[in-house]
N, C-alpha and C positions, 0 to 999 in steps of 0.2 A: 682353321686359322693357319697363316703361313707360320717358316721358323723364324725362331723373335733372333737369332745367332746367326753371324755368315757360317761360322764354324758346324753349326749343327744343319745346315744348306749342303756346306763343301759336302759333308760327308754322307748325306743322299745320293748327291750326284756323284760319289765314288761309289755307292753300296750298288746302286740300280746298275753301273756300266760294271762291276764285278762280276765275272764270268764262272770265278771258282764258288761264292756266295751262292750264287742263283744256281750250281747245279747241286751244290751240298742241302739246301734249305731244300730244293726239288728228291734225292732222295730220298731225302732223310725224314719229311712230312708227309708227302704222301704215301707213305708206309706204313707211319704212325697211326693217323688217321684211317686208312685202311682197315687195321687193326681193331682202333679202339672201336669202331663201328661193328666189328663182328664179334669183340668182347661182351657187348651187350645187348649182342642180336635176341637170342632166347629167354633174355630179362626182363622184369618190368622197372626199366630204368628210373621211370619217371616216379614211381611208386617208392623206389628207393633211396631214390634224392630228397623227397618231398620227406620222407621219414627221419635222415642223417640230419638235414638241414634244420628239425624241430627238437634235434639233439641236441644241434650245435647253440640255436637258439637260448637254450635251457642254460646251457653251458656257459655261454658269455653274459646273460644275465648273472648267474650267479659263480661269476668268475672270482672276485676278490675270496670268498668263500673256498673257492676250489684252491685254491692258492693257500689259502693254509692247510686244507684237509689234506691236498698234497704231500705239502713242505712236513708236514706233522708223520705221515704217514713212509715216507722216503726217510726219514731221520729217524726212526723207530728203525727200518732193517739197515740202518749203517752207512746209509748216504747224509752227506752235508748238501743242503741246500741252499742256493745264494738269490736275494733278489736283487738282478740287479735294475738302477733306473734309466741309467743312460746308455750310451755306447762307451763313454769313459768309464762308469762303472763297470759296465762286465770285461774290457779290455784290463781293467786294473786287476781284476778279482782273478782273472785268468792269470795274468801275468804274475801275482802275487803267488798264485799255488804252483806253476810253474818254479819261481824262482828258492820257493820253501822247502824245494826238493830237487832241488841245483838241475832241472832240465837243461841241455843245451838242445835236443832235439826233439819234437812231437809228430807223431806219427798226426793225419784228418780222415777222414771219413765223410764224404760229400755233408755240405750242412751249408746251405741259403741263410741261414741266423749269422753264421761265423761270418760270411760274407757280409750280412748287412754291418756291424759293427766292422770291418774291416780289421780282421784278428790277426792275420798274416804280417800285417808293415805293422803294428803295434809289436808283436812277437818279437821279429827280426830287432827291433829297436832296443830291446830288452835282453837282445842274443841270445834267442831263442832262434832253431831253424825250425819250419813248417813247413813238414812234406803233404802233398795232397796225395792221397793214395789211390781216391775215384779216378778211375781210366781220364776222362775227360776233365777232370780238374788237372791232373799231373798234367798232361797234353796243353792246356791252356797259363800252366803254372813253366813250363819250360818256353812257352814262348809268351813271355809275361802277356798274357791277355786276361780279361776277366770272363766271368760266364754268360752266355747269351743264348739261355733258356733254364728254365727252372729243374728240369731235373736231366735234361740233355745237353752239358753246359759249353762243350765243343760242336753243336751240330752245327755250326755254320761253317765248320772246315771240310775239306774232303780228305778222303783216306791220301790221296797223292800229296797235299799237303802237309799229315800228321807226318807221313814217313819222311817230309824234306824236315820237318822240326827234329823228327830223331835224329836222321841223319846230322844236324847242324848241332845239336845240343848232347849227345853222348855219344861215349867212347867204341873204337869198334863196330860205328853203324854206317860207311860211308859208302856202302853198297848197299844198304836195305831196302826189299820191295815195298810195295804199297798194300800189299795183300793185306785181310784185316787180321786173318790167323797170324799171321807173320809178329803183326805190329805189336798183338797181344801177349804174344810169345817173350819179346822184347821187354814192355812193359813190367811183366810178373818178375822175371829176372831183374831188371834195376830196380826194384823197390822191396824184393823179397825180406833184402837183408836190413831195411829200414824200417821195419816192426818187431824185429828181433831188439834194434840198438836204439828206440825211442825209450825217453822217460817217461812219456805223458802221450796219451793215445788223444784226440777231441773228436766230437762226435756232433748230430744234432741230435733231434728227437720229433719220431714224425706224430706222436701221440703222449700225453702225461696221462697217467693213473689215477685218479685221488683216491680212490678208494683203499690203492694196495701202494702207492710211490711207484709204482710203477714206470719207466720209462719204455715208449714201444719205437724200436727200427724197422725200416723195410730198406732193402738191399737184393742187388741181383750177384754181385762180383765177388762178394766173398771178404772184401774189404774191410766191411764193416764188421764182419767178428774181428775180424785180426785185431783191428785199432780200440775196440772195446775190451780184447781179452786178453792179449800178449803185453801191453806195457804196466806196471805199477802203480798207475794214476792214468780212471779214465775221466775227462770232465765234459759233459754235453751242455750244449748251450738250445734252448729252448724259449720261443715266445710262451707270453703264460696261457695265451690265447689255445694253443694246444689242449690243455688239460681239459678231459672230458673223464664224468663222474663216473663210469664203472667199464670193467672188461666188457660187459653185452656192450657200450658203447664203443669201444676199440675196434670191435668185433664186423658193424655194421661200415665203422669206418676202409677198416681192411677189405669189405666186400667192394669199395668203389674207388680206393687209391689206385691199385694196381691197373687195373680196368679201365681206368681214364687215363693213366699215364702211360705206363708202358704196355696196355693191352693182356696184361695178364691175369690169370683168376687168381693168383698170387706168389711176389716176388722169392725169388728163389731162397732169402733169408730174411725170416720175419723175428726179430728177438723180442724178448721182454725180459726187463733188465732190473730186477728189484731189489739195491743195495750191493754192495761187492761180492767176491766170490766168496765160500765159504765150505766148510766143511767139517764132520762130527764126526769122521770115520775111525778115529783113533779115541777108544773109550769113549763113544758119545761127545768128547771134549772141543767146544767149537772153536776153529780157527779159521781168520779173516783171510782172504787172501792167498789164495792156494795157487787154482791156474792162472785165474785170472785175478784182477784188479785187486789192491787191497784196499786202494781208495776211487770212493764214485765222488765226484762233484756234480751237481744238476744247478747251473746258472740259469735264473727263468728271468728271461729278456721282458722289457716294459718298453722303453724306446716308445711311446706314443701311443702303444693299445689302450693302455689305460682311459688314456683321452680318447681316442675314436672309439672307446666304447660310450660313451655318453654325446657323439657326434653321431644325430641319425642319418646324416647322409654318408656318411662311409662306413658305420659300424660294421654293414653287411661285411668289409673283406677279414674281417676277426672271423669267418666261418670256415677262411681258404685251407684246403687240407697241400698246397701247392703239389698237386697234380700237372700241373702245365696243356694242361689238354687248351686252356681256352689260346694259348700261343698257338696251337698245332693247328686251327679252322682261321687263325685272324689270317686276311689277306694280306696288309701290309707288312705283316712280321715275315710272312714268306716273302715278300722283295729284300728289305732291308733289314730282317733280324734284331735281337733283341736287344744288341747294342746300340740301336738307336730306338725302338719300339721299348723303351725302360727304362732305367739307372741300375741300382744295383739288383730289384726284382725288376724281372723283363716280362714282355706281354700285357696282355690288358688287362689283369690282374694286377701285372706292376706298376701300373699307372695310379691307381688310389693306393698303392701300398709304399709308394714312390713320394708321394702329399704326407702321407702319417709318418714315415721315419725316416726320412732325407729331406724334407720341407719342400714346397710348392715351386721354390724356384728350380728345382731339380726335376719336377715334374713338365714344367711348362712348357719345352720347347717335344720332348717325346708326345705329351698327350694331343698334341696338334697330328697326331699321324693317326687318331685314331677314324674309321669311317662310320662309326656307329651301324655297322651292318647287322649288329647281337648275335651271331653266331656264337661268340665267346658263351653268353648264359644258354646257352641251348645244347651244348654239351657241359656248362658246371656241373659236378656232381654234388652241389649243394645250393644249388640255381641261385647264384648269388646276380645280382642285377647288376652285374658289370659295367654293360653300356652306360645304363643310368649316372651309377658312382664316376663314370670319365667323364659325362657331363657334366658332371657338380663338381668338379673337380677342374675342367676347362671353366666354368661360369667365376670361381674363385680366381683363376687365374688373370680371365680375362676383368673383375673388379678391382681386383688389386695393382693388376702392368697394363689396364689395357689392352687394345687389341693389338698384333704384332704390326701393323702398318694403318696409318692414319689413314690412305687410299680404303681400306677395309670400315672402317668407323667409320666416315662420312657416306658410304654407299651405303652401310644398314641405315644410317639416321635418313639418309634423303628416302628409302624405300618404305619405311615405318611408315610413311607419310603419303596414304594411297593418292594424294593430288600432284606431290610431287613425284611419286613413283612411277605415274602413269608419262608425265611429261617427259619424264629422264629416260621412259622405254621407247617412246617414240620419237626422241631423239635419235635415243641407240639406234631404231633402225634406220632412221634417215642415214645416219652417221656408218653404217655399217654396209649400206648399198652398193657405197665403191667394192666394196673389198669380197663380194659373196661372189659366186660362181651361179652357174645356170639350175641348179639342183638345189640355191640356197643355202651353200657349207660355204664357213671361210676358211681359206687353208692355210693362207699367212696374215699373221701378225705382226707389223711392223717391230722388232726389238724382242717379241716374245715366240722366239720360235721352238721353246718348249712346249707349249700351249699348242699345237696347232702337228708337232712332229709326227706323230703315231693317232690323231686322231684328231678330224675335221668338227669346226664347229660349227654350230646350226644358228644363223642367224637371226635377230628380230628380227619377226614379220611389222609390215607397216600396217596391213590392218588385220589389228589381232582379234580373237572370236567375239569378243563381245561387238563389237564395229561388223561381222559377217552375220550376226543372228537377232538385230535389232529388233525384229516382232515377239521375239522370246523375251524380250528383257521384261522381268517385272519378279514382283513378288506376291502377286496373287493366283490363287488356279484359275485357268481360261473359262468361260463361258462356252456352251457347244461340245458336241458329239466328240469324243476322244478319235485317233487313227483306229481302224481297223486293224487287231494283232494280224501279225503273219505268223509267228510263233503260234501253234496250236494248243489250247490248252490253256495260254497265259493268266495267271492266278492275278495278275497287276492292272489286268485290262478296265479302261476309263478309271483309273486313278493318275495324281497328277505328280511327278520329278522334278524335282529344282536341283537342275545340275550345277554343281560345284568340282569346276574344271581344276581348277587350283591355276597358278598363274605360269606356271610353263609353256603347260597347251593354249594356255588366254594366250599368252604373248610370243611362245616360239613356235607350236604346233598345234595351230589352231584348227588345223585337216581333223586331227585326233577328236577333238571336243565336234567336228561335224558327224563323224563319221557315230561316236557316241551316241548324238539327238536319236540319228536311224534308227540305232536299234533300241532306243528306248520307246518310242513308237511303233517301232516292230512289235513290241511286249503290248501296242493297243495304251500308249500313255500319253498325255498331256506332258511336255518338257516346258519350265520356265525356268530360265537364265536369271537370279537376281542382279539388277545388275549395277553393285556398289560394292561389291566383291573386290578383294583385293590378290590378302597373298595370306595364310595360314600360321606364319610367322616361324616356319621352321626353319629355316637360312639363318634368323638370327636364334635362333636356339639351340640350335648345331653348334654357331659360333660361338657361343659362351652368351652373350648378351640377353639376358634372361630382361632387362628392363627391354630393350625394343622388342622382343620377341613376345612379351606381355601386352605389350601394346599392339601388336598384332591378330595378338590373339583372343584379347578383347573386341577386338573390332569384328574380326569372323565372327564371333559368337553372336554379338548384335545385331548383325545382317544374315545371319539366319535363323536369329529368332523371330525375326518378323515375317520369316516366309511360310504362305499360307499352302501347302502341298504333302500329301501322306509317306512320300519320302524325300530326303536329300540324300545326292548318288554321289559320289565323286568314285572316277577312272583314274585318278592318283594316290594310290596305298600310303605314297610318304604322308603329303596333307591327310589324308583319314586318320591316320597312327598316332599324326601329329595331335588330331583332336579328342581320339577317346584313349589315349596314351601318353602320352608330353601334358596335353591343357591339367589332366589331373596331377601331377605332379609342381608343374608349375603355381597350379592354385591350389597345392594340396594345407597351407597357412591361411586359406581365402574361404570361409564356410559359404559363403553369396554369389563369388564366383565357382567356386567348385560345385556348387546343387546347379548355376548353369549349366554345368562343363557337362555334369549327369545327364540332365534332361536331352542336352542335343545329341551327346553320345549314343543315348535312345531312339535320336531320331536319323540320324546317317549312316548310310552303309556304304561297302566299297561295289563299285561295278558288278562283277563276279560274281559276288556274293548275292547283289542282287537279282543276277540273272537265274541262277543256280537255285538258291533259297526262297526268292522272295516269288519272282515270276514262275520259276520253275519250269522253265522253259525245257521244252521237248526234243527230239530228233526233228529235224526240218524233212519235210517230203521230200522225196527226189533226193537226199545227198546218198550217193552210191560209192564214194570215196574218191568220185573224178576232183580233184585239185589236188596242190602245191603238197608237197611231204613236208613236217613241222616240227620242229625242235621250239623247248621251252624255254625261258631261262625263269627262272624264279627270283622276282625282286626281294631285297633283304626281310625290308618290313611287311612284304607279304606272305613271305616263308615263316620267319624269324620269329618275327612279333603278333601277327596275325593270326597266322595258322592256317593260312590259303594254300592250300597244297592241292586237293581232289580237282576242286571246282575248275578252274580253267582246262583240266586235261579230260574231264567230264565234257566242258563243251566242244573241246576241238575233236576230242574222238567219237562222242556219242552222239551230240546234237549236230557237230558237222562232218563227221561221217571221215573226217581227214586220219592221214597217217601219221602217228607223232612217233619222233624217234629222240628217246630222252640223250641228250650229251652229258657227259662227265662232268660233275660239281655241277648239276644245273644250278644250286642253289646257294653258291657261292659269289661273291659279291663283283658286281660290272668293274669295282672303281670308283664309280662316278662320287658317291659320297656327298651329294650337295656339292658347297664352296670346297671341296678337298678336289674336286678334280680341277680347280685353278690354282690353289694354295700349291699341291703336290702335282702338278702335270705327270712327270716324270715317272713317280709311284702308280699315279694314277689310271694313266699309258700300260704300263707293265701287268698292273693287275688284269684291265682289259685284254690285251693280246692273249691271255691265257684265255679269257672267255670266247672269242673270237675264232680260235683253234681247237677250241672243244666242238663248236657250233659247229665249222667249219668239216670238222672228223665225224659227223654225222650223216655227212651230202646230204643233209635237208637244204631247202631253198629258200623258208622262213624261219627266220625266228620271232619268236614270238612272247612279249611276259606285260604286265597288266599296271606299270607303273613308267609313266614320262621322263623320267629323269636317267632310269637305264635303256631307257630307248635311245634318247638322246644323246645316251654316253656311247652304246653300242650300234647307233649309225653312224656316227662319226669316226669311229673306228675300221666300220665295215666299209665307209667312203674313203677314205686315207688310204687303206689298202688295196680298192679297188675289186672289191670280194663280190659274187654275183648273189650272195643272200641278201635278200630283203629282211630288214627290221621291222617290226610293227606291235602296233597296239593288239590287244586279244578286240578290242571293238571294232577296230579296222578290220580284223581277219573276217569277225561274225557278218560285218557291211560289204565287205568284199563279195563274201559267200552268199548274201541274201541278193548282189546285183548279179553274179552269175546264176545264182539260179532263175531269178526273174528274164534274164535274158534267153 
């Protein structure tokens, strides 16, 4: 969905044309990324999330609980603990122990809690100053900005930029390089003496103890002892969501913070903080407050968890250990960064975290940038269903404000409507005829030359596949001897396919759904088109509209319950994903629809999978490796969500014998996004061009991936620029291949 703001518009189209942005987000990620990938090369990642997360589970169930065992146990070794409920509460309760102990100055210590209550301009109001001491809080604290990334909160600056902030905001720096040693050099010196002369150190807290009161940090800079041990008052502020019931639980935690965030087996300072300092060395006799602190405060933040713990469709972000990993794979957040991809938590975790403690309308115009690709939960370290929760999350949005342009509402309601759907598409292409080129791409848009700048669009065909395959249509299997397989071996052979195109290739790339039939016949099958087929109803599910997207997906369900064939195929991953992924969800309150939703899930598979699994289709004779060298790209939901990864490069290498040469992020997202690559052209463009230039840095001469809508997105790309790689479907390549060899 577009932005509902001109304001929240302007400032896309400054973040995209920002030069300094896109080359700080370009080091700074993929390095990270880099990283965190070899972090958990020799682990069983999967084994270890799936363990933390039945922790975390435990733990927020029985949170109220933890919450006093805590509180009970923190106050036993000499800490006070505060609950607070709002953001006014813990601003007050800060500000009150502050003031009880005449602070004028407080030392921080990076902490995303202090942020979300906004502690600093409450502080300051109360004459109180707040120094940030974290490198990248200071750096964004001098040139008043806020953080935009969860635990990287300057990455979207570049080091020549941090050094023109020194340079402009302290004394003595009007020559300083850009170098990082340099900068850091600088930093330690202006802030040394501001942990010496604070009264009150603040802190967050990346884990509570109930067992022992324990509060646990993790820190790389050293910062975080300083602000915990050198001032007289330290006070951390903490969601309660934190507290997890014993050290073994701490323990598991610490093995996947570091490791997903900053790529290490563990941060260079991990504390565990239980009550102030103390000491018995003089006769046994104890006394409070020695090097460190003589008072602890633990403020345990509620701000909304309480409630989204009894909210099942967000409950899941009470498990976030805010790692930021899922920022570090979104692809929009590499264009535009967190200060538009969030509020005050940024990334696709800040999106449902954004709904629960800054309210919905602060979420509304950010979670439109999201493209549902799920990378995000596929590096969680506590596989929290991210994508899911920004959906339920856009669906609120879009009930409560509606959809950001009445043009967008009227085109869902007229397409829900498969009679009118079809009239409005064959409109479109009558109406689009002027404007296509020889190749079928339009390249301008009257008025919307966003749309169209960095990537051509593919125009409705006038006669879309169902109108080219009229003997197919039906919903019964044929009568009569199936084709002859060409595939040897075909496990599929005289059984019958009712293909389910999904309505891209119906109505934009209906070549694709021909080239399909071939080789499902090739496998020795009977293919039957049902043909009252519509549209899967993922366009409006994406958009938030869960009523017409219901209604679409009803209607799919009914039209291929009536088709009589031992499978239904569809060569579109989104629609598939849509039905044994989305429909459950959607109908997960519907027990009549949802035992639908079961049974057909049972009965469709994706292309790929079908060839690979079902047919198990062989090496073709004769392929000696003569054709095209082939780059992949991996679509989201058949990477992501799927788990399609072998099969297609099984067929291109094995069965056709071709050279695949993998490019960089194959499996990182086209862009296209659905309706996001019209809402966001711009975003949408940029994320492209990066996939365009991987492909491209391969000197392969196809690309190839098993899903229509990044084909679509990434021909049109490769036509705008005028690139000699061919796009195409994996069924195109396998039909290509079966006409050169027949030839």
């Amino acid at each position: 969905m577009p932005a509902r703001s001109k304001k929240f518009q302007k400032q896309i189209d400054k973040a995209v044309k920002d030069p300094h942005l896109s080359l700080a987000l370009t080091r700074g990620l993929t390095t990270i990324r880099d990283r965190r990938d070899n972090a958990f090369k020799e682990l069983d990642f999967e084994g270890m999330r799936s363990e933390f997360r039945a922790i975390k589970e435990k733990a927020i169930e029985n949170m109220p609980a933890l919450v006093e065992q805590f509180t009970r146990e923190a106050e036993a070794v000499g800490a006070t603990v505060h609950l607070a409920k709002t953001i006014d509460d813990a601003n007050r309760i800060i500000g009150d122990i502050a003031e009880h102990h005449g602070v004028k100055m407080a030392v921080k210590a990076k902490s995303m809690a202090t942020e979300e209550i906004h502690l600093n301009d409450y502080l300051e109001k109360r004459g109180v100053t707040a120094v940030e001491t974290d490198l990248g809080e200071w750096i964004l604290q001098l040139s008043k900005e806020t953080p935009s990334h969860l635990i990287a909160p300057a990455i979207h600056k570049t080091r020549e930029q941090i050094a023109e902030i020194f340079r402009k905001n302290l004394k003595g720096q009007k020559k300083l390089g850009s170098e990082t040693p340099e900068l850091v050099k600088v930093a330690r010196a202006e802030l040394r003496q501001a942990f010496i002369d604070a009264g009150m150190g603040i802190s967050g807290g990346n884990a509570g103890i109930a067992e022992s009161g324990t509060l646990v940090l993790v820190s790389n800079e050293g910062n975080g002892r300083l602000v915990t041990t050198l001032p007289p008052v330290h006070v951390a502020v903490m969601g309660v969501e934190k507290i997890l019931p014993t050290l073994e639980d701490a323990t598991k935690m610490l093995q996947l913070l570091p490791r997903s965030g900053t790529s290490q087996k563990l941060t260079s300072y991990v504390s565990f903080i239980t009550g102030p300092s103390r000491s018995a060395d003089i006769e046994l006799d104890l006394s409070i407050g020695v090097h460190g602190p003589k008072e602890v405060h633990i403020v345990l933040l509620d701000n909304g968890r309480f409630a989204a713990r009894e909210d099942e469709d967000l409950v899941d972000t009470l498990y976030c250990i805010r790692c930021g990993a899922c920022s570090n794979v979104c692809p929009p957040y590499q264009i535009v960064s967190g200060h538009l991809f969030g509020h005050v938590y940024t990334g696709p975790i800040g999106l449902p975290l954004t709904a629960i403690h800054h309210g919905l309308e602060n979420a509304a115009d950010p979670q439109s940038l999201c493209v549902s690709c799920n990378a995000c939960q596929v590096v969680c370290p506590v596989d929290i269903p991210i994508p899911r929760m920004i959906m339920d999350v856009r669906e609120r949005v879009v009930d409560q404000m509606g959809h950001a342009t009445r043009m967008k509402d009227e085109a869902l309601e007229r397409w829900s409507n498969p009679k009118q759907g079809n009239r409005w598409m064959r409109m479109a292409a009558r109406g689009a005829a002027p404007l296509k080129d020889r190749d079928g791409y339009i390249k301008r848009i009257p008025l919307q030359g966003k749309m169209t700048k960095d990537r051509h669009l593919i125009a409705p065909v006038r006669k879309p596949l169902r109108d080219r395959i009229k003997p197919r249509r039906g919903h019964k299997r044929p009568a009569g001897p199936a084709p002859e397989p060409i595939f040897p071996g075909s496990q599929v052979a005289g059984q019958t396919v009712a293909y389910f195109p999904g309505c891209m290739i119906d109505r934009l790339m209906p070549e694709m759904g021909e080239t399909a039939i071939k080789v499902f016949e090739a496998c020795g099958c009977h293919v039957i088109f049902p043909p009252d087929q519509h549209c899967c109803g993922l366009v409006a599910l994406n958009s938030g509209d869960t009523k017409r997207g219901r209604t679409m997906a009803e209607q799919t369900i009914r039209m291929l319950e009536k088709v009589d064939a031992d499978w239904i195929v569809s060569n579109s991953t989104s629609c598939y994903a849509a039905i044994v992924d989305d429909y459950r969800h959607l109908f997960r309150h519907d027990p009549e629809w949802l035992e639908r939703t079961e049974r057909l899930a049972g009965r469709i598979v994706d292309a790929t999978t079908f060839l690979t699994d079902k047919a198990q289709i062989k090496p073709l004779p004769g392929t000696n490796g003569a054709g095209p060298i082939v780059t992949y790209h991996d679509a989201c939901q058949s990477h992501n969500a799927l788990g399609i990864k072998e099969q297609p490069r099984y067929i291109i290498e094995e069965v056709l014998g071709l050279e695949l040469r993998e490019m960089r992020d194959s499996s990182v997202c086209c862009g296209f996004g659905g309706s996001f690559a019209m809402d966001f052209p711009e975003v949408s463009s940029a994320i492209l061009q990066k996939k365009i230039n991987h492909a491209e840095a391969t000197e392969a001469r196809v690309l190839v991936s098993d899903n229509p809508g990044c084909l679509m997105q990434i021909k049109g790309g490769l036509h705008a620029r005028g690139s000699k790689v061919r796009a195409m479907h994996i069924m195109e390549l396998i039909a290509e291949r079966l006409g050169a060899r027949s030839s």
